[in-house]
C-alpha positions in Angstrom: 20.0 22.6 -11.3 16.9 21.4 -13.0 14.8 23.8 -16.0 11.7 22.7 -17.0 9.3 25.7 -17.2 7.5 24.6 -14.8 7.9 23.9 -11.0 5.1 23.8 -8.9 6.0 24.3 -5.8 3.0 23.5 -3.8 4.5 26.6 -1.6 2.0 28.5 0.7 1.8 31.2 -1.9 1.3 27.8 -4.5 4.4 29.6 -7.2 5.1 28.2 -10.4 8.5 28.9 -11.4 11.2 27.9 -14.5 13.7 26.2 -12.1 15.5 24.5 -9.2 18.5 24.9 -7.9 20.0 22.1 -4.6 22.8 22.1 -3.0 23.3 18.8 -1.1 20.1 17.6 0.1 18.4 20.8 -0.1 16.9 23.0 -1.9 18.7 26.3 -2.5 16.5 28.3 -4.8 13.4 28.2 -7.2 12.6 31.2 -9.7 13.8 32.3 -13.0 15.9 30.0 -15.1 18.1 32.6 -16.1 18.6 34.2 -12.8 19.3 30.6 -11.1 21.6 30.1 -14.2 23.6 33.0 -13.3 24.2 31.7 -10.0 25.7 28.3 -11.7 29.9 27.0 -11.1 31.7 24.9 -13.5 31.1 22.2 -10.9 27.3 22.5 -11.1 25.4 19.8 -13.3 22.5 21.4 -15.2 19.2 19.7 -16.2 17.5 20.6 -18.5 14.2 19.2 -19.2 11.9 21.4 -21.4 8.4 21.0 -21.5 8.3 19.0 -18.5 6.6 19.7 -14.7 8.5 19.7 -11.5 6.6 18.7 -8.4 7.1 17.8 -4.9 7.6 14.3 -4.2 5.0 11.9 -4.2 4.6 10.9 -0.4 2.7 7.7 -0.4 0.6 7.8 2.4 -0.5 3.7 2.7 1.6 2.6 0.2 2.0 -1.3 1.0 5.4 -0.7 -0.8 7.4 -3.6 -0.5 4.4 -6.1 -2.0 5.1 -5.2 -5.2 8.8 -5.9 -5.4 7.2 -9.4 -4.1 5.5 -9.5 -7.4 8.4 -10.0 -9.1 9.9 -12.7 -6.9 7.1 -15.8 -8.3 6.5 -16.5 -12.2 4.1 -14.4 -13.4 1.2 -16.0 -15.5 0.1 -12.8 -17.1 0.4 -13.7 -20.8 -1.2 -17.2 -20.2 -5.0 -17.6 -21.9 -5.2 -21.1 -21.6 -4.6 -23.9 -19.3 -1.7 -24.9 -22.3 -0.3 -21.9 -21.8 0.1 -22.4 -18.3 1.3 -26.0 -18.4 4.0 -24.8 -21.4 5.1 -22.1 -18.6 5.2 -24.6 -15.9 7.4 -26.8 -17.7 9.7 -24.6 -18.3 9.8 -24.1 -14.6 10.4 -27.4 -14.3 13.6 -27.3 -16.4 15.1 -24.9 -14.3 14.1 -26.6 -11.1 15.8 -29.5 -8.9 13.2 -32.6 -9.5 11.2 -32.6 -5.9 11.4 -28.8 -5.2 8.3 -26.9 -5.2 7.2 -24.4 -8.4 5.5 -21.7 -6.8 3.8 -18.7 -9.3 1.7 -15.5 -9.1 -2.0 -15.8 -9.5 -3.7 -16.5 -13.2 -4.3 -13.4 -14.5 -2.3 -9.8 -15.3 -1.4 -7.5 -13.0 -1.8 -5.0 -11.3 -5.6 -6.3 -10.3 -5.9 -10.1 -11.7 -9.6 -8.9 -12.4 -11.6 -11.9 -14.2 -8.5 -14.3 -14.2 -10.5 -17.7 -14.5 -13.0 -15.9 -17.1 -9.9 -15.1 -19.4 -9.0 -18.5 -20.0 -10.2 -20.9 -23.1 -11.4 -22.9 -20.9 -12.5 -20.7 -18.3 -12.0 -22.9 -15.4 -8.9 -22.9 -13.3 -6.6 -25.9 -13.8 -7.1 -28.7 -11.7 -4.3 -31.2 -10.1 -4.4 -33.6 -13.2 -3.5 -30.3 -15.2 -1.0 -29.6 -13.7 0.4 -32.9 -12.8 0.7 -33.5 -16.2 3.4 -30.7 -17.1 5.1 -31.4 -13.5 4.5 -35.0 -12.5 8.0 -35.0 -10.2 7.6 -31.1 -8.5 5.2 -30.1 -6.1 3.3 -27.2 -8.1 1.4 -24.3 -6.1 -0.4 -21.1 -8.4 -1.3 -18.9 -5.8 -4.8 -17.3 -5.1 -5.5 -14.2 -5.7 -4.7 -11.3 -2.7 -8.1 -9.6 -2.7 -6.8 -6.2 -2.2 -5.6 -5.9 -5.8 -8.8 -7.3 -7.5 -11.7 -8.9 -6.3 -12.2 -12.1 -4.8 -12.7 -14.6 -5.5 -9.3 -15.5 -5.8 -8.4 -19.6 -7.2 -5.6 -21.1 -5.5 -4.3 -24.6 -7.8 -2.8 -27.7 -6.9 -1.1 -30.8 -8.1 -1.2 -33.6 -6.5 2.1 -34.0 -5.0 1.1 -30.3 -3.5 -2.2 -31.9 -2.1 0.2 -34.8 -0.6 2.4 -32.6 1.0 -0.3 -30.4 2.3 -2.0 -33.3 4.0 -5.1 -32.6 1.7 -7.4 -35.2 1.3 -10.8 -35.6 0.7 -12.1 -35.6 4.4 -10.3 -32.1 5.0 -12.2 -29.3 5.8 -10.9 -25.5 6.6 -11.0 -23.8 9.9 -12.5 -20.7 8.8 -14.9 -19.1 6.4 -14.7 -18.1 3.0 -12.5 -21.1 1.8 -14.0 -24.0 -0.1 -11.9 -26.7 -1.3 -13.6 -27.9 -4.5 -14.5 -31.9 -4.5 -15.0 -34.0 -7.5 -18.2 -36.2 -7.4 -16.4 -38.9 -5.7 -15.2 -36.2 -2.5 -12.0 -36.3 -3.3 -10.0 -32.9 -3.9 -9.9 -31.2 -7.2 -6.5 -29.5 -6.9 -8.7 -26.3 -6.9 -9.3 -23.9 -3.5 -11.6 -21.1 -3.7 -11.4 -18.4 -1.3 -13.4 -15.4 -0.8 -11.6 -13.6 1.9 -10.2 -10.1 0.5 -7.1 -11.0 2.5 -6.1 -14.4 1.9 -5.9 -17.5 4.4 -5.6 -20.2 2.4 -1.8 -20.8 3.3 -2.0 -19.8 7.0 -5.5 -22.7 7.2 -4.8 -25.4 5.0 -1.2 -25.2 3.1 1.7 -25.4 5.8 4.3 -27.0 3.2 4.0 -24.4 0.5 7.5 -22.5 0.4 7.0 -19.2 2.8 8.9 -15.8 1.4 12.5 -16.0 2.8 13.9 -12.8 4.4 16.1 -12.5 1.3 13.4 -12.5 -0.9 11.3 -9.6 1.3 14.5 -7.9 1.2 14.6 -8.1 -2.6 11.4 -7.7 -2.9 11.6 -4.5 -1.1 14.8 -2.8 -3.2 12.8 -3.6 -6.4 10.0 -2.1 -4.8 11.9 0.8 -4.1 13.0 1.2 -7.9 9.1 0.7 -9.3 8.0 3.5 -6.6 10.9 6.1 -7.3 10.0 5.5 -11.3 6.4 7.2 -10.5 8.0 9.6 -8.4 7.7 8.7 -5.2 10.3 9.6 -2.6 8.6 8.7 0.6 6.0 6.4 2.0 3.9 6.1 5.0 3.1 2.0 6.5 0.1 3.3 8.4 -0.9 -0.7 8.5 1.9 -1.9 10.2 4.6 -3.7 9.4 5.3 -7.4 11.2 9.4 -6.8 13.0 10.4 -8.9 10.2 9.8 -6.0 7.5 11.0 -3.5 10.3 14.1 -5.0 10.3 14.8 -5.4 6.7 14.3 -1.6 6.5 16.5 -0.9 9.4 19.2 -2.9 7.8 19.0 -0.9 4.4 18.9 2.4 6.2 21.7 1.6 8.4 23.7 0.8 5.2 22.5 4.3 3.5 20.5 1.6 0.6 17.1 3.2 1.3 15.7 5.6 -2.4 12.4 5.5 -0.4 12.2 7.8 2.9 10.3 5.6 5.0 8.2 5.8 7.8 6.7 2.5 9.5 5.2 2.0 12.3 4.6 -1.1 14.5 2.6 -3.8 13.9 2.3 -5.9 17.1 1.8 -9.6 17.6 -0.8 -9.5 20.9 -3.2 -12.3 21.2 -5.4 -9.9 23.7 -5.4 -7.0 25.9 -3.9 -8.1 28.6 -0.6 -9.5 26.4 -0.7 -5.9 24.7 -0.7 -4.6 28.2 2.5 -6.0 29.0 4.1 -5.2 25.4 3.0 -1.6 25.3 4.7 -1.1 28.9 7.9 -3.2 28.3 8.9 -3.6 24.7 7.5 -0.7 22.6 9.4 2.2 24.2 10.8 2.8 21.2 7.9 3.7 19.6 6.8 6.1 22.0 6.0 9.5 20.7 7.9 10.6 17.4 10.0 7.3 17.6 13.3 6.8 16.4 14.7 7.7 13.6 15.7 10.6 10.7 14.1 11.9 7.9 15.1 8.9 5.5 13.6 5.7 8.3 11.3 6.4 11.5 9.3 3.8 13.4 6.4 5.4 15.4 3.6 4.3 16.9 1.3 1.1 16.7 -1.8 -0.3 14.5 -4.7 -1.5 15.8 -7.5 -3.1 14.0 -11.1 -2.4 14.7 -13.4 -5.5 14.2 -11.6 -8.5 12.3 -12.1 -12.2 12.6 -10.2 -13.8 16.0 -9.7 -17.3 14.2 -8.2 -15.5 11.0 -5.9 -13.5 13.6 -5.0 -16.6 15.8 -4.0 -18.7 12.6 -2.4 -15.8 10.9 -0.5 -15.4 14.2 0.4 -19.2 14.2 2.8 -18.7 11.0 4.7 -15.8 12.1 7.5 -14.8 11.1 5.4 -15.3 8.0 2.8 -12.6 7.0 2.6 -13.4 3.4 1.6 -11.1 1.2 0.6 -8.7 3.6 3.4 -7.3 5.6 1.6 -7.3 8.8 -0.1 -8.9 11.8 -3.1 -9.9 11.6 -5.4 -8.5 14.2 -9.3 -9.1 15.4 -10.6 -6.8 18.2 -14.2 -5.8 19.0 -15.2 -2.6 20.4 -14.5 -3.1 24.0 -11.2 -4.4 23.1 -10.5 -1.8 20.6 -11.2 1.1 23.5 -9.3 -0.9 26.0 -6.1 -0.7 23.4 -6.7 3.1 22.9 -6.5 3.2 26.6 -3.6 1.9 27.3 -1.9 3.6 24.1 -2.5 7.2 25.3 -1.1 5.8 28.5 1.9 4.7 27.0 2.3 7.4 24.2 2.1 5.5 21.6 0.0 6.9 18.4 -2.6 4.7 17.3 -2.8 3.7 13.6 -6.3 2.7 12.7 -8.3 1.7 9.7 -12.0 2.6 9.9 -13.7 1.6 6.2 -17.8 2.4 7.3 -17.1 2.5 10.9 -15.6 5.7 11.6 -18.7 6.6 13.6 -18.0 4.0 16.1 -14.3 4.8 16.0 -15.3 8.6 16.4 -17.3 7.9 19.9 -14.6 6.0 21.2 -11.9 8.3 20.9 -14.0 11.5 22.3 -14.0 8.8 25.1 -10.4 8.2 25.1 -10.0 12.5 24.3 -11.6 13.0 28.0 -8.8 11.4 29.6 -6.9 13.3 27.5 -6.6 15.8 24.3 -5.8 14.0 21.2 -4.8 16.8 19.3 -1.1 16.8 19.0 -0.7 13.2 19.3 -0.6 12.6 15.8 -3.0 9.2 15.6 -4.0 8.2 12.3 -7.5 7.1 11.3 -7.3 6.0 7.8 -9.3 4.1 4.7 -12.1 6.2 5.6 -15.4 5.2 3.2 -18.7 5.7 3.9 -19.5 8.4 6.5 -21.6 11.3 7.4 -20.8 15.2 7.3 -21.6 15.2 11.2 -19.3 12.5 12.0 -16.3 13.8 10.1 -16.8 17.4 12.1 -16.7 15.1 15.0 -13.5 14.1 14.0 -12.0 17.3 12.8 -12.2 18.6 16.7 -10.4 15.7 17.8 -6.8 16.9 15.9 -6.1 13.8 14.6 -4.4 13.1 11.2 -6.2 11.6 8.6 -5.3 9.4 5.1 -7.5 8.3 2.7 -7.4 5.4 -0.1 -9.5 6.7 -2.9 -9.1 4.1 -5.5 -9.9 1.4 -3.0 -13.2 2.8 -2.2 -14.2 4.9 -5.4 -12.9 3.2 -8.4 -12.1 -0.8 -7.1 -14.9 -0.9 -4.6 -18.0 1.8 -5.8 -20.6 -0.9 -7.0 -20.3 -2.0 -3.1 -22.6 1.2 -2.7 -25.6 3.1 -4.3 -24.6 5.7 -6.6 -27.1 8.1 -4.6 -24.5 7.8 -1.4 -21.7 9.0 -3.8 -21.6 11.9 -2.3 -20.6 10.0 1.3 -17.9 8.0 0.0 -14.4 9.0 1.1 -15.5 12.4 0.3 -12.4 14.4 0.6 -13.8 17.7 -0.4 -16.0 17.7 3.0 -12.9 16.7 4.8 -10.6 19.6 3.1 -14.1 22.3 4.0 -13.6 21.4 7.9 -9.9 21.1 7.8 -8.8 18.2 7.7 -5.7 18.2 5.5 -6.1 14.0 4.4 -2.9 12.7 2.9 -3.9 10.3 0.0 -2.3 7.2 -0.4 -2.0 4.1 -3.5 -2.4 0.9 -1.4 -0.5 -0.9 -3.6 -3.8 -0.9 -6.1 -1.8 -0.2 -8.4 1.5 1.7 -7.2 0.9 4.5 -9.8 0.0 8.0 -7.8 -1.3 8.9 -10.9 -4.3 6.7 -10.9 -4.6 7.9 -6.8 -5.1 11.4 -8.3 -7.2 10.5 -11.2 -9.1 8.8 -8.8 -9.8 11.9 -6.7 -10.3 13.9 -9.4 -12.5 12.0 -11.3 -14.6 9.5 -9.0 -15.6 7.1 -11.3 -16.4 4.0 -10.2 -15.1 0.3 -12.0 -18.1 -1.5 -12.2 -20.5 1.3 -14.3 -18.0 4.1 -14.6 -20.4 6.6 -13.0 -19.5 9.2 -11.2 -19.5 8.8 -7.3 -20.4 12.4 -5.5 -19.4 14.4 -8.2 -19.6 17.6 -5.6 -16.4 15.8 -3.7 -14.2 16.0 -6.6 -10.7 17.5 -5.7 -9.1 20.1 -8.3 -6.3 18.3 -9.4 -4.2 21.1 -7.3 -5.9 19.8 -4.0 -5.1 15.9 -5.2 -1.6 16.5 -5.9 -1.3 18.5 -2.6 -2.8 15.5 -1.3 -0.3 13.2 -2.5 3.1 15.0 -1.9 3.2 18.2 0.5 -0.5 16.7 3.1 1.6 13.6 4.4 4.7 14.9 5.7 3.3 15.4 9.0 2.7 11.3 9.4 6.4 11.4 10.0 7.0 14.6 12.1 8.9 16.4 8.5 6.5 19.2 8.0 9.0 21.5 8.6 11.5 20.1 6.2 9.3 18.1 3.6 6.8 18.8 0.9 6.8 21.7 -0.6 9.3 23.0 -3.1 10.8 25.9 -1.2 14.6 26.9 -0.2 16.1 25.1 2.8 13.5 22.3 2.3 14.8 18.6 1.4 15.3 18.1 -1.9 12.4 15.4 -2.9 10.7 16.0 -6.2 9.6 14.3 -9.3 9.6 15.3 -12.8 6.8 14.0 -14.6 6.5 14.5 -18.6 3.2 15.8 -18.3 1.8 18.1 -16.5 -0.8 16.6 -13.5 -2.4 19.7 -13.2 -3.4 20.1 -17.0 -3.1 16.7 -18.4 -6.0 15.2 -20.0 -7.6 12.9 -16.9 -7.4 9.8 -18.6 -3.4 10.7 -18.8 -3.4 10.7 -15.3 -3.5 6.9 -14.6 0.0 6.3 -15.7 2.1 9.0 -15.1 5.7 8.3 -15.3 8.9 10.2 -14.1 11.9 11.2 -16.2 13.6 12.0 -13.3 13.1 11.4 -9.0 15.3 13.0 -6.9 15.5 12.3 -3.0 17.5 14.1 -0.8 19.5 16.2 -3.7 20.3 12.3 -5.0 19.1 11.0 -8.4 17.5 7.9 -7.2 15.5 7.3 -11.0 16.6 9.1 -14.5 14.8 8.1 -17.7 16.2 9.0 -20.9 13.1 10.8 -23.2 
């Protein structure tokens, strides 16, 4: 039993009661503290908590989870200001590696966003090959560029020379697609430096086939640290509306199937097709279990498919060339035009799978293909996902509301990371949420990994302010911080078929809930950004308990 004072239930009636009681992985009661108190055996463990706010879990609805475990697996350069610094870190790399093995780190910069990495530096340059060959003359040495989606590109990727070697760099080497620049001294010959521009990098997949590749054992590490980080912001489930690459499917299975899993997951598949003809054949022989709701239980489900709309066929086809690998990402990478795109819809209504799609400005054109695809047959029901919604139009989203599908939204990706990408007089058209909740659609809200936090999500929603100029972007969209939260918790339970046993806070209901020390309702906004739990709960288990 958990008291508080305060447990918002997110119920239909929205009550705010003094505590909690589960049995199992249930709840069995909310009300009066005394009452539930009453009801107490010797065997019962009591919580009591005062001044703190009870709330559904936080159900991550593109959550990108296991990259930040990841994180954790490279040396991070965060405290470094200097190209000393980072030499003085690499050496000490050095002592702890075999002479001849590769040193591999994070980006320059700090985390969670790496945001002006090279401009923080003494020098502010990145460190060339003679830099770094100096602190590591007998290792390979690799700092990785930057993966856009945290920051902003462009992101510096840094070489020694025995890297260069390896890598088959020289100075007559050129990449294979756009948005990479390998910087040349005046004589042509290879810095050590590669810029990139691409938000989701290709450096590694293009030009750097000897750098070390995350083992399964480190993604499986990576993904149990990633579990820990999300369950201490109270997070108790998470949605992969992206995809996930049958390597990552896999390391989930295994962890459910041995009961490891703090996160409830649902993922859904993220297939390797070079065209529609190839996805014709694994749609109708190898994605059967997909079909429908899937497989699974309320703690791991695999459903459905992702398809990308638009993309770039040359990044697909070399990202595709390094499988298993998907580096940072998680996924496969995909590239498919419109006719393509409709062609896939097609054949996934035939084969009842439910599509996953990301839209950014284009939900227009995504909109007019499935009213195609809905003449074959309804939609509704089917529970497809059309998510990172940006820049639309009040028509278009009606439009989409009669379709039935399910809808998630990434406001700090669009609002806060990526506003100055649009005028300030369009505010009001940027992932505007408010519209959406006004004709229905109940969008779950999701992190993206930028950062984990849910708080910043909802400060995000609430607030609307934009990085670059902190303006306000469509202040009429705002969300009262009741509508956010709902957002983030109770509006996502239906990606995974739960609805009728997730999300609220009401008897008979799993028990997933966070208790945050403030309150996300009345908390100052700027508190917001880095909520904290003192305690997650999934399934009636304690899965993260900080001491006050």
């Amino acid at each position: 039993m958990i008291t508080t004072g305060c447990v918002r239930t997110l119920d239909r009636d929205d009550r705010v009661a003094e505590a909690i009681a589960i049995k199992g992985d249930r709840i069995l009661a909310v009300g009066d503290a005394a009452a539930l108190k009453a009801g107490a055996t010797p065997k019962t463990r009591l919580i009591d908590l005062p001044g703190a706010t009870v709330t559904p879990g936080i159900n991550d609805a593109h959550a990108h989870m296991e990259r930040e475990g990841l994180k954790l697996r490279r040396p991070s350069l965060a405290g470094c200001r200097s190209i000393a610094d980072i030499q003085a870190l690499i050496k000490a790399e050095v002592q702890r590696t075999k002479p001849g093995d590769w040193i591999v780190t994070m980006p320059i910069g700090a985390p969670p966003f790496f945001f002006n990495a090279i401009a923080g530096l003494a020098e502010a340059r990145a460190p060339d090959r003679f830099d770094l060959d100096a602190a590591a003359p007998d290792h390979p040495v690799y700092i990785s560029g930057l993966f856009g989606n945290w920051g902003a590109p462009p992101g510096f990727s840094c070489l020694n020379t025995r890297a260069l070697a390896l890598n088959g760099i020289t100075g007559a080497s050129t990449p294979s697609v756009g948005g990479i620049e390998i910087v040349k001294d005046d004589k042509g010959e290879p810095t050590g430096v590669i810029i990139e521009r691409n938000p989701r990098p290709m450096v590694e997949f293009d030009l750097l086939p000897a750098v070390p590749r995350f083992s399964a054992a480190d993604r499986r590490a990576g993904i149990i640290s990633s579990m820990h980080l999300y369950n201490s912001v109270g997070t108790t489930s998470a949605y992969e509306g992206h995809g996930s690459a049958a390597e990552i499917i896999g390391l989930y299975r295994d962890l459910w199937e041995k009961g490891e899993l703090t996160v409830r997951m649902g993922l859904v598949a993220s297939p390797s097709w070079k065209d529609v003809s190839e996805a014709a054949v694994i749609m109708r022989d190898w994605l059967a279990h997909a079909q429908g709701s899937g497989l699974g239980d309320p703690w791991f489900r695999l459903s459905g498919i992702h398809v990308a709309f638009g993309g770039d066929e040359r990044m697909a086809e070399i990202a595709r060339m390094d499988l298993p690998n998907t580096g940072w990402s998680g996924f496969v990478e995909q590239a498919q035009g419109p006719k393509d795109f409709e062609a896939l819809c097609r054949l996934a209504l035939l084969h009842d799978l439910r599509l996953n799609t990301i839209v950014a400005d284009r939900l227009g054109d995504v909109v007019a293909i499935l009213e195609r695809v809905n003449e074959i047959s309804p939609l509704a029901g089917r529970r497809w996902v059309i998510q990172h919604i940006a820049k639309t139009e009040a028509e278009t989203l009606a439009r989409l509301a009669r379709l039935g599908v399910l809808v998630t939204t990434i406001p700090v990706y669009f609002l806060w990371k990526g506003g100055h990408w649009y005028d300030e007089k369009d505010g009001d058209r940027i992932v505007p949420m408010r519209t959406m909740l006004d004709l229905g659609i109940d969008t779950a809200a999701a992190t993206d990994n930028i950062p984990h936090n849910p708080g910043f999500t909802l400060w995000s929603m609430c607030e609307r302010r934009r990085r670059s100029d902190d303006r306000v972007m469509g202040a009429a969209e705002r969300l009262t911080r009741r509508e956010a939260l709902h957002a983030l918790t109770v509006s996502g339970a239906r990606l995974t078929y739960d609805e009728h046993h997730k999300g609220p806070l009401a008897p008979g209901f799993l028990a997933d809930l966070a208790v945050f020390d403030a309150d996300p309702l009345n908390v100052e906004a700027e508190g917001l950004k880095d909520l904290s739990s003192l305690l997650t709960m999934v399934g009636g288990r304690i899965v993260h308990e900080r001491r006050r």
